[in-house]
C-alpha positions in Angstrom: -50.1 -45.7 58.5 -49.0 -46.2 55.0 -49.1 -50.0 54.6 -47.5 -49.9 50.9 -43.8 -48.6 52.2 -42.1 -50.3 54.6 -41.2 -49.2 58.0 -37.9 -47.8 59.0 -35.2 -50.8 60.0 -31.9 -50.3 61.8 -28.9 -51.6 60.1 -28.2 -54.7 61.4 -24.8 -54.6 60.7 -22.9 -52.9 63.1 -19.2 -53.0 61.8 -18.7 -56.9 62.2 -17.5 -58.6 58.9 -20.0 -59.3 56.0 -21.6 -63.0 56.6 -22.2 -62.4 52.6 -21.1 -61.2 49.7 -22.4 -58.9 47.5 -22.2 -57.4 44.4 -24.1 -55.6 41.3 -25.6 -57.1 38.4 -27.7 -57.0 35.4 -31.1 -59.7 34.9 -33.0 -60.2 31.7 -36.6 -59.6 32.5 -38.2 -62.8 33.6 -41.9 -64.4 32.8 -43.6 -66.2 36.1 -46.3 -67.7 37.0 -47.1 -66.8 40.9 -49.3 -67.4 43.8 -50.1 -64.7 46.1 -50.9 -64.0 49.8 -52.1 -61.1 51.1 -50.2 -59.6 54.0 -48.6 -56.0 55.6 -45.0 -55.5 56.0 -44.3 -56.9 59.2 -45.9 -60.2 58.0 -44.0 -60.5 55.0 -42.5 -64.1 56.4 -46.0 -65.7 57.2 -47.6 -64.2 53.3 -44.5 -65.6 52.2 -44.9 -69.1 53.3 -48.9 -69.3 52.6 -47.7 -68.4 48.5 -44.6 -70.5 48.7 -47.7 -73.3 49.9 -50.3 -72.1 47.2 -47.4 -72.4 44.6 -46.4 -75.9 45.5 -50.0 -77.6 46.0 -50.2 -76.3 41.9 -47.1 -77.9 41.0 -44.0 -79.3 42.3 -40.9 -77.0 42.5 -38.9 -79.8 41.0 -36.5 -78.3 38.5 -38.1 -74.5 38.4 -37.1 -71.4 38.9 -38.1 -69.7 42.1 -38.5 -66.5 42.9 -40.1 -64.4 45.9 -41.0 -60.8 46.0 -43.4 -58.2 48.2 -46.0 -56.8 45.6 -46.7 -53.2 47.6 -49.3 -52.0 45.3 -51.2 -55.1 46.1 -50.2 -55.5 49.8 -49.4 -59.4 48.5 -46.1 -61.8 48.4 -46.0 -63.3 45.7 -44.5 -66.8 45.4 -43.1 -67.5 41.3 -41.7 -70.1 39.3 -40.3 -69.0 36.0 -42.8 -69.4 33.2 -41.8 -72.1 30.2 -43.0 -73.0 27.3 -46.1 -74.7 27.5 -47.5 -73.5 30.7 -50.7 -72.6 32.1 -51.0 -71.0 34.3 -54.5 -69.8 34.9 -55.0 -73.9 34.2 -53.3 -74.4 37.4 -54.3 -71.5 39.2 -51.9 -69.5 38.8 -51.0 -66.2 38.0 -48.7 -64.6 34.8 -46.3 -62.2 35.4 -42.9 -60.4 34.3 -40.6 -59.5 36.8 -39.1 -56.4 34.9 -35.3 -56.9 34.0 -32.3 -54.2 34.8 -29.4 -53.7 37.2 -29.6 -55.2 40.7 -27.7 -55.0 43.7 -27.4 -58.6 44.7 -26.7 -60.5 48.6 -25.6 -64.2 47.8 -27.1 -65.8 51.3 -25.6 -69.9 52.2 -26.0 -72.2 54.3 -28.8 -73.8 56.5 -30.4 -70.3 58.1 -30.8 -68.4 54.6 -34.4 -68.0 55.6 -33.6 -66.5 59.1 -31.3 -63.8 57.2 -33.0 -62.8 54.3 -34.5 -59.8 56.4 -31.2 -58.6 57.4 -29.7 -58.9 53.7 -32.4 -56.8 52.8 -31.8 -53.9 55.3 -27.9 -54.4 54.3 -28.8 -53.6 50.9 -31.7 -51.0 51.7 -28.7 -48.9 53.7 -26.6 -48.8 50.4 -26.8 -46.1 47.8 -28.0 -45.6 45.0 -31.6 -47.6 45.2 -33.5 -47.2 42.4 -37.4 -46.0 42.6 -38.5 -47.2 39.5 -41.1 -49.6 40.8 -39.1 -52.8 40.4 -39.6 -55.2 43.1 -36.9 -56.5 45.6 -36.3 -59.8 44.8 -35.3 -63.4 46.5 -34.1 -65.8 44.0 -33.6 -69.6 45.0 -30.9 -71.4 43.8 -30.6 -74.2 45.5 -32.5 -75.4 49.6 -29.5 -73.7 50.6 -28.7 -70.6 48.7 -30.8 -67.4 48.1 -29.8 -64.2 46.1 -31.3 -61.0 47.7 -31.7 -58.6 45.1 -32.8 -54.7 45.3 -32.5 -52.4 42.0 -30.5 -50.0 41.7 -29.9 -47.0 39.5 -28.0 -47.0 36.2 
């Protein structure tokens, strides 16, 4: 079993409206610093909330920006604040990073279950065409305790 692609998912959505909307855009590249923890695909939830920990016992979230991806090359999720000036990172034992820039199909998630859905925005996206395989990583961006954007990229 290849543990660096993930499995095959139904579509969860099976004509009922879209509890989200979505839409295409285009991010700057972004420097982080990130925790990881290691994991497989079908524990992406549990790696997630060890880095998510790791991230916030180095330094509180307040007034960061955070960002979550699966890193498949290194079976890890990796947990990220955006970098600014004056940071260290390896100080606080923490990793750099640049989350490559481009276009991105994007799932704005709201409300109080965002975690809960995230999977499903993903599979939404993931049965779309026109996903790019350029080794950019699928990305959740939090906005606020109550909003995430679900980002895949796509070609063009």
């Amino acid at each position: 079993m290849d543990l660096t692609e993930p499995p095959a998912r139904p579509l969860k959505n099976k004509g009922e409206p879209r509890a989200m909307g979505i839409d295409t855009v285009t991010r700057e590249e972004t420097p982080v610093m990130y925790a990881a923890a290691s994991g497989t695909w079908d524990a992406i939830p549990e790696a997630a909330a060890r880095a998510f920990q790791l991230l916030e016992n180095a330094l509180p979230p307040k007034g960061r920006k955070m960002i979550g991806y699966w890193h498949p090359p290194a079976l890890q999720y990796r947990a990220c604040y955006g970098a600014t000036e004056g940071d260290n990172p390896g100080a606080l034992g923490l990793e750099p990073d640049v989350i490559p820039g481009g276009r991105y199909r994007r799932a704005r998630l709201k409300g109080d279950d965002i975690f809960a859905r995230i999977p499903d925005a993903f599979a939404e996206l993931e049965g779309m065409s026109g996903l790019s395989d350029d080794g950019r990583p699928w990305l959740e961006v939090y906005r606020r305790h109550d909003e995430v954007d679900v980002l895949v990229p796509v070609s063009g």
